[in-house]
C-alpha positions, -999 to 999 in steps of 0.1 A, spaced: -582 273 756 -599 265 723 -570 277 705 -549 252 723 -573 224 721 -572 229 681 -534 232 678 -532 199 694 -561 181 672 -542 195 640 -504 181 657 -519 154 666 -533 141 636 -506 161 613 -471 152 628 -447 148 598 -413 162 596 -396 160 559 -429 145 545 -399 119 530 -432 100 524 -440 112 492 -408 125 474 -395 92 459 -424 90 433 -437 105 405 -478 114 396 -493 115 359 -525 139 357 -546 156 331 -577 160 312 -599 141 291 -619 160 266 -635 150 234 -625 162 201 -646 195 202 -626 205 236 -656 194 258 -644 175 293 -650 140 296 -662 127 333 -663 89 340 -634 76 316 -612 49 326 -577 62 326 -551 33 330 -515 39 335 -491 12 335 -454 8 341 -440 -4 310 -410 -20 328 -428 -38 361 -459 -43 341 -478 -26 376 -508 -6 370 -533 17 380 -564 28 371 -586 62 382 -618 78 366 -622 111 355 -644 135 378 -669 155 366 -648 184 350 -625 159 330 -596 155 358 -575 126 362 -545 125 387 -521 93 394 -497 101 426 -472 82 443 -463 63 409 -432 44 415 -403 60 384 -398 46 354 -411 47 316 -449 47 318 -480 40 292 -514 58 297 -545 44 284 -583 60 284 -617 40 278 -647 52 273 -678 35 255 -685 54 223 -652 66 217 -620 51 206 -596 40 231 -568 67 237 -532 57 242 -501 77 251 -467 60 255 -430 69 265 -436 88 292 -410 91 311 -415 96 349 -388 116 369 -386 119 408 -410 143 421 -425 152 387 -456 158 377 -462 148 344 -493 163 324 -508 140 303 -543 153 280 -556 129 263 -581 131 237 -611 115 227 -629 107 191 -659 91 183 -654 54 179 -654 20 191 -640 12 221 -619 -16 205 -599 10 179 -572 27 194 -556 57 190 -520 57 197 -494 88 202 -462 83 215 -447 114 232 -427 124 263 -446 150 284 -439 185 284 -406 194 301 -421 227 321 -433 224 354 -469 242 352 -480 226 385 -456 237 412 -438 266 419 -407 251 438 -375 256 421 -355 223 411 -334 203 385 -334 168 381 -301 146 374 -316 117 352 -306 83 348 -289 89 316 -265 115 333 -258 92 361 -250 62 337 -228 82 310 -212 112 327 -176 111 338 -171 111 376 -140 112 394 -139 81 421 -176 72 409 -190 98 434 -221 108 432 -224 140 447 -207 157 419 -237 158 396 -253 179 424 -233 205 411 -249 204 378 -274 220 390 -276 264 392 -281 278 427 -252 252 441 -221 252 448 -192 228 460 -160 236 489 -136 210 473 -110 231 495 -136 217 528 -125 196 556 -131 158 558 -127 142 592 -147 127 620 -160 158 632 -163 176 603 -178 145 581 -159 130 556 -186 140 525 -177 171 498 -191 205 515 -219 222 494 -241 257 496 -276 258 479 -291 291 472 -268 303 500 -274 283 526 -250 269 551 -227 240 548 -253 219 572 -286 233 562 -292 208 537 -310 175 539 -300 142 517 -323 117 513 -322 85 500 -353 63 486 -370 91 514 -351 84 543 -325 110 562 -287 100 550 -268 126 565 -238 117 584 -230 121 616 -222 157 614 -253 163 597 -242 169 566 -227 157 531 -223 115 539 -195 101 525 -172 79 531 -132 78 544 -119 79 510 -141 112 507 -170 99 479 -205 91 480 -206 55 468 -237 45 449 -236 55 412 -249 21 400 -279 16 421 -291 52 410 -318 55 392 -321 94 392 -324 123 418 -338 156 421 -321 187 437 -347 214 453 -326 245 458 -359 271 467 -393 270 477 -401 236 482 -432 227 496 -448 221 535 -436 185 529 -400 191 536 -384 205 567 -361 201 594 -337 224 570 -336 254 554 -309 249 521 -311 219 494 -329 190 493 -313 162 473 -337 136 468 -320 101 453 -338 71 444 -323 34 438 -332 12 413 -352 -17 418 -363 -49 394 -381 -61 367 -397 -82 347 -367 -88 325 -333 -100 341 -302 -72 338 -273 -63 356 -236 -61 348 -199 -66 359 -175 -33 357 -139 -26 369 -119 8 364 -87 7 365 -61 39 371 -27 46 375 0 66 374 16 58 341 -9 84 320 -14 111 351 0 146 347 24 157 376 9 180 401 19 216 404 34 203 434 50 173 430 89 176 425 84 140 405 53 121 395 41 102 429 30 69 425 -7 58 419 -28 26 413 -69 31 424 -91 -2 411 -129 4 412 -150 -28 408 -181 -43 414 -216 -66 395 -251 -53 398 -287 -84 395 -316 -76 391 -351 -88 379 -380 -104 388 -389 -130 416 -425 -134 406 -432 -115 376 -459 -88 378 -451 -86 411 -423 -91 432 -385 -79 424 -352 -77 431 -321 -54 430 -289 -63 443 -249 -48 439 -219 -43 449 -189 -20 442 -150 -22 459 -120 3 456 -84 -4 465 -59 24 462 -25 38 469 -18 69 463 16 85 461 12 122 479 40 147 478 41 163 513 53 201 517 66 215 555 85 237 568 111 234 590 136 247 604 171 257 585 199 236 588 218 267 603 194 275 628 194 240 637 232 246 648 221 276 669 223 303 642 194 321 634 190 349 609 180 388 622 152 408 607 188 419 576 189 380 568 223 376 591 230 349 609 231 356 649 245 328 670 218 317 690 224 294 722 201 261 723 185 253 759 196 218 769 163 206 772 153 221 741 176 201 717 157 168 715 131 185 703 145 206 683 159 172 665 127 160 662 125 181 628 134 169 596 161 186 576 152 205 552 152 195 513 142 225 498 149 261 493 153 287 522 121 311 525 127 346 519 106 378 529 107 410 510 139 394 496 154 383 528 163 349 537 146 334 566 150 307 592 126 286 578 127 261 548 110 236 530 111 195 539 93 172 507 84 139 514 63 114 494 44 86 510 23 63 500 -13 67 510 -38 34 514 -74 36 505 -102 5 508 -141 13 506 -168 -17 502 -200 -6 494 -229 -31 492 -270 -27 481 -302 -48 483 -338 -38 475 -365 -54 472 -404 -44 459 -431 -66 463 -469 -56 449 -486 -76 472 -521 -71 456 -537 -43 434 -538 -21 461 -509 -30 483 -470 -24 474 -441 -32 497 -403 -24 494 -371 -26 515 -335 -19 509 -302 -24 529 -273 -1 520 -238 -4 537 -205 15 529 -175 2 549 -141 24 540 -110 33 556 -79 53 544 -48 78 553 -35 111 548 -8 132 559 0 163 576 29 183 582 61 172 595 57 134 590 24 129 606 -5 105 594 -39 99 603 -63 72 598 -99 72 595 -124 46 595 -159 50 589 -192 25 583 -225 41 568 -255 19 569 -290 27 558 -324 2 561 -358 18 549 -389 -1 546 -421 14 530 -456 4 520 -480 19 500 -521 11 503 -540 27 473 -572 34 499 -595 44 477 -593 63 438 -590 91 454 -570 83 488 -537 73 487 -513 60 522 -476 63 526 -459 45 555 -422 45 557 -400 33 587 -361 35 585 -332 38 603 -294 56 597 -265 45 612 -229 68 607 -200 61 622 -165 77 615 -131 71 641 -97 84 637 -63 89 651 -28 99 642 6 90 641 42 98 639 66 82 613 93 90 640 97 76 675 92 100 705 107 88 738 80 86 763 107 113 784 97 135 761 60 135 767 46 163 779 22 146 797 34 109 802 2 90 805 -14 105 773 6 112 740 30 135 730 15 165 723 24 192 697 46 226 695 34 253 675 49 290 667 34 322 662 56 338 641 86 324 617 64 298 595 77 268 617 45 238 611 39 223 639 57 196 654 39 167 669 6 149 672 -27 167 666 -45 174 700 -75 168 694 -71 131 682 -81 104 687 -117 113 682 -148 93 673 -189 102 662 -212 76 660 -250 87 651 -284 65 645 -314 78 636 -348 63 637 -373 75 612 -411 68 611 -432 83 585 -470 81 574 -481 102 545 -517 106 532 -528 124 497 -562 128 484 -577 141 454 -608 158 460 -617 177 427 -593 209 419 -576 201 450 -548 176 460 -544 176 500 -514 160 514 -509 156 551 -489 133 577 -468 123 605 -429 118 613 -411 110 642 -373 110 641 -348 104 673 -316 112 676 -290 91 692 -256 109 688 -223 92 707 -184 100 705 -155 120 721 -130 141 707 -103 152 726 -92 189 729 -54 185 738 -45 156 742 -8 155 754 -10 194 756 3 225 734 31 242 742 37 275 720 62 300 711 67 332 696 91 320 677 123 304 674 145 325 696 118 318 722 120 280 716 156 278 721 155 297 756 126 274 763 103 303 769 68 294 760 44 321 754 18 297 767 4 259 774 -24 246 769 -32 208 788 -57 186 798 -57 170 834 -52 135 834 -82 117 843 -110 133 820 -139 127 805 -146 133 767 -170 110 762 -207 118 754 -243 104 745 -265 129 736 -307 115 730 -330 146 709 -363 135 691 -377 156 661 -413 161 657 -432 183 631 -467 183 607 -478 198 574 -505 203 554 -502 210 514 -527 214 492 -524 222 454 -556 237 442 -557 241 406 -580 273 404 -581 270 365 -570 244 342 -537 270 334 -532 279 373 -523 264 399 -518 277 436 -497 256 458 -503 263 498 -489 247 532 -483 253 565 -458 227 585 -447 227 622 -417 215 639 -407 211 671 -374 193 685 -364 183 722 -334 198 736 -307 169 736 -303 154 767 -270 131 776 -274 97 787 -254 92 812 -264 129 828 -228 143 819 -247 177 808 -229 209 821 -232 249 807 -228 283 812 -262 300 799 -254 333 813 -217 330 816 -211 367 821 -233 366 852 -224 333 862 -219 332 905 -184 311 914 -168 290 889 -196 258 886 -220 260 856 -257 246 862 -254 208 857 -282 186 845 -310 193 824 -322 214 808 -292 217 785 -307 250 772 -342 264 762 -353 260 724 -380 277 701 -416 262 702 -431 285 678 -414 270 642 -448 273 622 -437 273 588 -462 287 558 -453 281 522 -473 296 490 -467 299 457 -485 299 420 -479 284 390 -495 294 354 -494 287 320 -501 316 301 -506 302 269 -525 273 280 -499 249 259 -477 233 286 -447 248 267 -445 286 290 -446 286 330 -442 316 352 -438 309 388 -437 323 422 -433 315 454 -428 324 495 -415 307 525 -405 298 559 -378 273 569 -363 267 601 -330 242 607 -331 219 634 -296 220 648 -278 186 651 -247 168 650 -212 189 648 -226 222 669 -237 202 697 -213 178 699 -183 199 703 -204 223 732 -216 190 751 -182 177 753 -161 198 768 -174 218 797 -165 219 836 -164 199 859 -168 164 837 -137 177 810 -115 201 819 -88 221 794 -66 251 809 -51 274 792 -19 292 813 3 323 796 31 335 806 33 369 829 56 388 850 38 364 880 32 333 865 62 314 847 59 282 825 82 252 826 96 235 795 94 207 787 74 194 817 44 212 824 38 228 862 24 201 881 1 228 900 -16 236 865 -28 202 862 -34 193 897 -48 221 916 -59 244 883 -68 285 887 -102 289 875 -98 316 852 -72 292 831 -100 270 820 -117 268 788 -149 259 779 -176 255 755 -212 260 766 -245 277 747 -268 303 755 -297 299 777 -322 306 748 -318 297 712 -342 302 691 -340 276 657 -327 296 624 -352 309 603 -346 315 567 -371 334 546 -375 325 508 -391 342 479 -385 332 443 -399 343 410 -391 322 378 -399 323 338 -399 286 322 -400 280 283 -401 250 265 -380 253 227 -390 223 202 -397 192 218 -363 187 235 -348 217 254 -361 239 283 -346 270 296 -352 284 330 -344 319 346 -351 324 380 -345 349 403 -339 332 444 -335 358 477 -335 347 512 -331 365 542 -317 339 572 -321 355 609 -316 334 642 -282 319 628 -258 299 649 -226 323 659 -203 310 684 -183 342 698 -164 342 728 -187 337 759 -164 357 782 -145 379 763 -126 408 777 -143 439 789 -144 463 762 -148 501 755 -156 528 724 -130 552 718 -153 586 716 -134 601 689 -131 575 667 -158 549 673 -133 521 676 -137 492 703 -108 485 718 -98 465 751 -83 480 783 -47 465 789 -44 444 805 -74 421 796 -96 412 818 -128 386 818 -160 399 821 -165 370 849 -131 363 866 -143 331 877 -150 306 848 -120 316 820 -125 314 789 -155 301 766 -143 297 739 -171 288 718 -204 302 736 -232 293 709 -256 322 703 -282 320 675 -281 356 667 -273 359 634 -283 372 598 -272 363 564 -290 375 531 -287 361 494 -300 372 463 -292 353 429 -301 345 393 -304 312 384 -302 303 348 -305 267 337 -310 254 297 -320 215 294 -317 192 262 -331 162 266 -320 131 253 -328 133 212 -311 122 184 -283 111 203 -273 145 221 -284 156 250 -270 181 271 -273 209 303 -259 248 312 -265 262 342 -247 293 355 -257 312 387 -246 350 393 -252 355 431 -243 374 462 -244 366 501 -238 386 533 -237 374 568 -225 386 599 -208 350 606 -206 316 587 -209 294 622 -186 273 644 -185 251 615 -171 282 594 -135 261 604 -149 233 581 -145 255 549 -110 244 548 -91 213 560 -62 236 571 -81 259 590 -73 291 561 -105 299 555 -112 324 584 -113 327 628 -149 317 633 -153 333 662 -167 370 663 -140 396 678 -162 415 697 -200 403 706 -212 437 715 -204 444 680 -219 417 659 -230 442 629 -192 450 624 -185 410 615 -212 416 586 -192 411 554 -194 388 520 -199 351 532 -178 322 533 -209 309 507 -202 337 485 -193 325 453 -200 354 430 -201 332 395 -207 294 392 -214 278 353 -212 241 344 -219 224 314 -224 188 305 -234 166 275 -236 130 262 -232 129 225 -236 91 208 -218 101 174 -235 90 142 -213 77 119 -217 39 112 -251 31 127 -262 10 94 -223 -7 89 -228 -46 95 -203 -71 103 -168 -69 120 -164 -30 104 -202 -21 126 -184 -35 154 -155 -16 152 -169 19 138 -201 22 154 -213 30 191 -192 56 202 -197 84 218 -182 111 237 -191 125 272 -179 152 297 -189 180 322 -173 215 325 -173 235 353 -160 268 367 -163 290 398 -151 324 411 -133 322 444 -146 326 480 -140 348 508 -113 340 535 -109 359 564 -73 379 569 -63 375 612 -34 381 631 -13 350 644 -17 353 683 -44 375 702 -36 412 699 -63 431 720 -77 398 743 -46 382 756 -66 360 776 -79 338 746 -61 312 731 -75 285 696 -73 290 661 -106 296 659 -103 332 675 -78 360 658 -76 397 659 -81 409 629 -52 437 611 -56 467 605 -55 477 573 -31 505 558 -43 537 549 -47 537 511 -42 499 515 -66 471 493 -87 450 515 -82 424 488 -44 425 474 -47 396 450 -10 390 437 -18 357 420 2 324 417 11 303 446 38 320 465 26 351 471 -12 348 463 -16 382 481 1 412 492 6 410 534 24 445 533 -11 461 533 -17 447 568 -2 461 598 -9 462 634 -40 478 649 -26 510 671 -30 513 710 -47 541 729 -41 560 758 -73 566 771 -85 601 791 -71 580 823 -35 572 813 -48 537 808 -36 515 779 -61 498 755 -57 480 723 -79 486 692 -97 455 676 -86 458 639 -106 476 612 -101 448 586 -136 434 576 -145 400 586 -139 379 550 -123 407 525 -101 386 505 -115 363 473 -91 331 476 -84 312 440 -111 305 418 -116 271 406 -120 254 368 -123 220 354 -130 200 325 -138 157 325 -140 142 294 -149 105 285 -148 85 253 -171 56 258 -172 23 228 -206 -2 231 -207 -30 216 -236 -49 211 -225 -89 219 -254 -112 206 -289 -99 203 -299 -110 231 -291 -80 250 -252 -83 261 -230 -55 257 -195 -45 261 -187 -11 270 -151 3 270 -145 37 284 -116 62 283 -123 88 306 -98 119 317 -103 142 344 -88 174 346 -81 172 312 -65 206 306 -44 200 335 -51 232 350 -41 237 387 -68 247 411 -50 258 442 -59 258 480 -61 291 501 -31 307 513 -16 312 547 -40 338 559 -26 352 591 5 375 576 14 393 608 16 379 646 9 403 676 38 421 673 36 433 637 59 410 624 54 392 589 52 356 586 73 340 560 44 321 548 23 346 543 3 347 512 17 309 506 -6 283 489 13 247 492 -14 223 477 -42 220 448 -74 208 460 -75 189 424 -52 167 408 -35 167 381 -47 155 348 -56 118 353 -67 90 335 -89 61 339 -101 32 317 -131 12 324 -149 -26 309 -181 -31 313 -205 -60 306 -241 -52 306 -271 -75 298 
């Protein structure tokens, strides 16, 4: 009972989540000694932002300490008093989110009226903490080249990070670039803004339609914490990014800017047949300054893109032969064919081709290329206000308002378009009360709002006759085998996710002689709405062409008119920490913490909360309906530790270490597929074909829809039990500082992540080991474990491990003499037995790999590289201001001096992709993309035949179909393939931005013009998308498209020219 009654004193006075309180600042500490090395207690130390003109003053303790937290950023003055000794001053300081910035100051004999003046920046090694972390600074926001001004591509800057520019961006998916840190998954990082929680509605990267992060000019810097960050952050278990926005000052500045592209300079993508049309204008003013100097400011901006972009669309079709009936045999002759009646207005629903004829080992197929170029609209408005107000010596206040309004379209295959709209909005208000020297109080309250919609349509007309189901859409036909595309609408649109959050924060630090204690409270709620529909108009699909002419589907998959997608799902996050940095000599510092989180299982608001927790034990076909949804971990106590010392005692050498535990709080995309599509309140059937049941074409069996079997359904539902991932983190790292500019950093991060989300088939067919060999295989023909429910499709089970082990190298040059620059380069490895449901987002054509386990009594055998894996990442950037003609006056300065150049380099190996089979082989009761047998692979065979180039990135030859058995019994089963889960690397990835920049001073009074040249992609190297990874289809046949790659995931070179006016 005492036990109990002590855990809820410490929770009750402890609750915090993130601790978001206290990462938006910086602190200043150090020691005060005299000139023979002997401590100073009682000195005044005041330290002043040079910009605001704010200050604060604290007193040395008894041992000569000094420590100044929660310091808002900026370029800082410290000042020490003292009577008898001269006054001590250190300026240009610069203070950088999260930093810690050692200042010693020394004291000589004197009057208290001289001063002794130094000006320096503080040492570049972190000799206080031992998380691992890089900071962008403002000078790389301001100078470096970015492609569409986003924001989220200095992140990868940074060593232990790495981007999925090949990811998918949609509603569901969110519409921000997809990163790993240090290994992690695609949604276990957290981005915060000023403090508050900015992930989108997904829960991960925000962004906007047009796929950026918005924001570069109210930036002023932000930190990325990749490992062993401290009890103050939680809720995930991967990166941090920590941004914060500018505010006023004393002085009025701001600015006017517009970019301007086109197509006129761009290179032509690998792609493109001829040069598509382009036009993008970025624009947009920033104000700021003071409304009561000394103490109240403002910060306002704005910033607007309009583009169209030409876009070169590949598809393939049907040949013109085969459109007349003809198809061609396995030789490449043509075989009259007949057409089903009902068939043909479909069938002339395709495009004709306009391209070449695919061949396969040489042979000609019935499939060919169809181009088309279309014009693509984009519009985003983003908008910013902050404001800071220092209400008296002790007592600051800000607020800021940040909205992002965008909408755009793409294209798909065969003359399809889809639209997406989405609104970001973020409101934070936080105060700061200076309690005491010593005592120091954090309260922050804001709230997230994400919201993304889309739907698609068809550039041709479909006769409602021809809907499959007349009162939804038309749906879509898809093949097999024969590289057809699809034809038709995608099923699962229109969908739409909506997500607020509500933050409140309170965060206390205190300074209590060696020690520095930080502690606090958070309480976050979830409120999570949409739909998304499953399919929507149905899915009819064939074999292959043959098939579709006889108007013999293999199988249909429908929804029953009437249902009910949408959902409102209500969780609430709690959590606490304690940290405390105890400096146990003036060269060592330990930091220790121990957090605790606990979040409420969702609940929906209307009650429309169904599931299968034991779905192979399930009795008749209802699931349990209500809440509890499902049962989640209770136990998330977290401890971090770690040291930091300075061997040499000069602030110049750190060596660092550090242990933790980190849990991820599910949200967003896991739960909002599972709560939306389960029995009885949304229903989805899947029927095949058999020698009982027979499927009509093109109107669907009115007995599927009305009075449906049971065993056709499919659902999604989660285990009874699951337990929040856990990640376990240990890091060990070497820090030197060279001259007074430039740090390198070598660290060495491994992780082992157990209790991971894995979404296998909740019902899969019963299974058996083959003695001899050890294989599983599945006794034909397949049967459900439980008859009664169907199929469950994605049954979420947090069951599995991943494990990552890196070097992270990382050499900084700050800002001197003009140059300043950054390497970082990470070697690194990760394993996991399964990448998640959202494994589907590593791609936005669904190449990257089925992510759903092929047998779940076999987990261990879906161990393989990760999805995450990328083997080598380097990137380098610099700003160089070139020297020439600093001291030439009159029109010649104007013209010869103030250039400089700028760009970033990067380049990264290739990722795993999964090889499957197209259609199930050994569980023909399952149906999705998102579950494929696996091949197997031939004897002798590579399990990664890398060819190279485009059209045949791999070899698909090595890949054949797994063999049956004939069991002791005479009975038939099939073997699950002995491919590995993710065997083949798909293209690595390489680019270069470079930017010539011109400023011109105006008058002296501070205006300035600045024209910029900038060029992405410079080299105009192609960095191509994954291939068409399913080479065979369940009867051994090879798919035409195998090994294809039809797009970049880059374009072309480009160019863009920019004016700016800055005062």
């Amino acid at each position: 009972m005492r036990f109990y009654l002590f855990v809820c004193l410490v929770l009750g006075t402890l609750f915090a989540s993130r601790g978001q309180g206290q990462t938006t600042t910086g602190t200043i500490l150090g020691i005060v000694a005299d000139e023979t090395g002997a401590r100073v207690p009682g000195v005044t130390v005041m330290v002043t932002n040079v910009d605001t003109g704010i200050n604060r003053s604290v007193t040395t303790d008894e041992a000569g300490r000094y420590r100044a937290p929660n310091l808002s950023l900026g370029n800082y003055e410290v000042k020490a008093e003292l009577t008898g000794f001269r006054t001590a001053v250190r300026r240009g300081i610069q203070l950088t989110v999260g930093s810690e910035a050692v200042v010693d100051l020394t004291l000589s004999v004197g009057a208290v009226t001289e001063q002794v003046e130094v000006t320096a920046e503080a040492p570049m090694v972190d000799i206080t903490s031992s998380t691992v972390s890089g900071v962008v600074a403002d000078q790389q926001v301001k100078d470096l080249p970015l492609n569409g001004r986003s924001f989220e591509s200095l992140i990868f800057l940074q060593s232990g990070t790495s981007g999925f520019l090949r990811g998918d961006k949609s509603a569901e998916a969110g519409n921000g670039t997809k990163l790993t840190v240090s290994g992690s998954r695609i949604d276990s990082n957290s981005f915060l803004l000023d403090g508050a929680n900015m992930n989108d509605q997904s829960n991960m990267t925000p962004g906007s339609a047009a796929g950026v992060l918005m924001g570069v000019e109210i930036l002023r810097e932000f930190r990325v914490l990749t490992s062993n960050y401290s009890a103050e952050y939680g809720r995930v278990s991967g990166g941090i990014i920590n941004a914060v926005t500018k505010s006023g000052t004393n002085s009025l500045h701001g600015g006017g800017f517009e970019y301007l592209r086109n197509s006129a300079l761009d290179a032509r993508d690998f792609f493109d047949q001829e040069k598509p049309a382009f036009r993008r204008n970025q624009f947009g003013a920033t104000l700021g300054g003071p409304i009561k100097k000394d103490r109240a400011f403002f910060f306002v901006s704005y910033e607007g893109l309009r583009q169209a972009l030409g876009h070169t669309q590949l598809s393939f079709v049907p040949t013109a032969e085969a459109r007349t009936g003809l198809l061609r045999d396995s030789a490449g002759v043509l075989q009259p064919t007949p057409i089903n009646p009902g068939v043909r207005p479909y069938l002339d629903l395709y495009p004709l081709p306009n391209g070449p004829t695919q061949t396969q080992g040489g042979v000609l197929t019935n499939t060919a290329r169809y181009i088309e170029s279309f014009g693509l609209p984009t519009r985003e408005d983003f908008g910013n206000v902050r404001i800071d107000h220092q209400i008296s010596s002790n007592h600051s206040f800000f607020g800021r308002y940040t909205m992002d309004d965008s909408q755009t379209t793409s294209s798909n295959a065969n003359r399809l378009m889809l639209d997406v709209f989405a609104r970001n909005q973020y409101v934070t208000l936080a105060e700061t009360a200076i309690l005491s020297p010593t005592v120091i109080n954090l309260a922050r309250m804001s709230f997230t709002r994400s919201l993304s919609f889309s739907d698609n349509r068809l550039l041709y007309d479909v006769p409602k006759s021809l809907w499959f189901i007349p009162t939804q859409q038309f749906g879509v036909i898809v093949f097999q085998s024969g590289g057809i595309d699809p034809l038709g609408n995608i099923i699962s649109q229109p969908q739409k996710w909506a997500r607020q959050n509500w933050t409140v924060t309170d965060d206390v630090t205190l300074t209590r002689g060696p020690h520095t204690l930080k502690m606090g409270f958070l309480f976050e709620r979830y409120q999570e709405n949409g739909y998304k529909e499953r399919v929507f108009g149905a899915q009819y699909t064939f074999v292959n062409l043959a098939e579709f002419f006889a108007a013999n589907p293999f199988d249909v998959q429908a929804e029953p008119p009437g249902n009910d997608p949408v959902r409102g799902s209500r969780s609430s996050l709690f959590g606490g920490y304690f940290q405390d940095d105890i400096q146990l000599r003036h060269n060592l510092t330990m930091n220790v913490g121990l957090r605790y989180e606990v979040g409420t299982v969702p609940t929906e608001v209307n009650g429309k909360l169904s599931n299968y927790p034991d779905p192979v034990h399930a009795v008749g076909s209802n699931p349990h309906i209500g809440d509890p949804w499902f049962t989640g971990g209770k136990k998330d106590f977290a401890p971090r530790v770690g040291l930091a010392w300075d061997p040499f005692s000069n602030g110049k050498t750190s060596i660092r270490a550090g242990f933790g535990l980190y849990y991820d709080h599910v949200t967003g995309a896991p739960y909002n597929r599972a709560i939306s599509r389960v029995y009885p309140f949304h229903q989805f059937i899947t029927v095949r074909r058999s020698p009982t049941i027979s499927i009509n074409f093109p109107q669907i069996n009115p007995s599927f829809l009305t009075s449906p079997n049971p065993n056709t359904f499919v659902n999604y539902s989660l285990n009874g039990w699951l337990p929040d991932p856990t990640k376990v983190n240990w890091t060990f790292s070497i820090q030197q500082q060279l001259g007074a500019s430039t740090a390198v950093t070598a660290s060495y991060v491994g992780s082992h992540s157990y209790h991971q989300t894995l979404a296998p088939n909740g019902n899969q067919a019963i299974e058996a080991v083959d003695p001899v060999s050890g294989r599983w295989y599945v006794p034909q023909p397949a049967r459900f474990r439980n008859p009664n429910i169907g199929q469950l499709s994605f049954f979420l089970r947090n069951e599995g491990n991943s494990f990552y082990n890196g070097l992270q190298l990382n050499a900084t040059r700050r800002m001197a003499a003009g140059f300043q620059a950054q390497f970082s380069y990470t070697w690194s490895k990760t394993i996991s037995e399964g990448d998640g449901i959202l494994g589907r987002f590593f791609d936005r054509e669904a190449r990257a790999g089925a992510t759903v386990a092929i047998s779940p009594d076999d987990l261990r055998s879906e161990r393989s590289l990760a999805q995450t894996d990328f083997r080598n990442v380097a990137s380098v950037n610099f700003t160089y201001e070139l020297p020439f003609a600093k001291n030439v006056t009159g029109a010649a300065g104007k013209i010869l001096a103030g250039w400089a150049v700028n760009s970033i380099i990067t380049a990264q190996s290739g990722n795993p992709l999964g090889i499957s089979m197209a259609g199930a082989w050994s569980n023909g009761n399952v149906s999705g993309g998102t579950y494929a047998d696996r091949p197997d692979l031939k004897p002798g065979g590579n399990n990664n035949p890398v060819l190279g180039g485009p059209n045949k990135y791999y070899d698909p030859s090595v890949f054949i179909l797994p063999p049956e058995i004939i069991t002791s019994t005479g009975a038939v089963g099939r073997f699950h393939g002995n491919l590995g889960r993710m065997t083949l690397i798909g293209p690595g990835m390489s680019t270069v931005d470079f930017s010539l920049v011109k400023n011109t001073a105006l008058r002296s009074e501070g205006l300035n013009m600045q024209f910029r040249a900038e060029f992405f992609n410079i080299l105009n190297h192609a960095n191509f998308g994954l291939p068409y990874n399913r080479p065979i289809n369940n009867r051994g046949i090879v798919d035409a498209r195998a090994g294809a790659i039809d797009r970049t995931v880059t374009p072309g070179r480009q160019v863009q020219f920019a004016l700016k006016f800055v005062f």
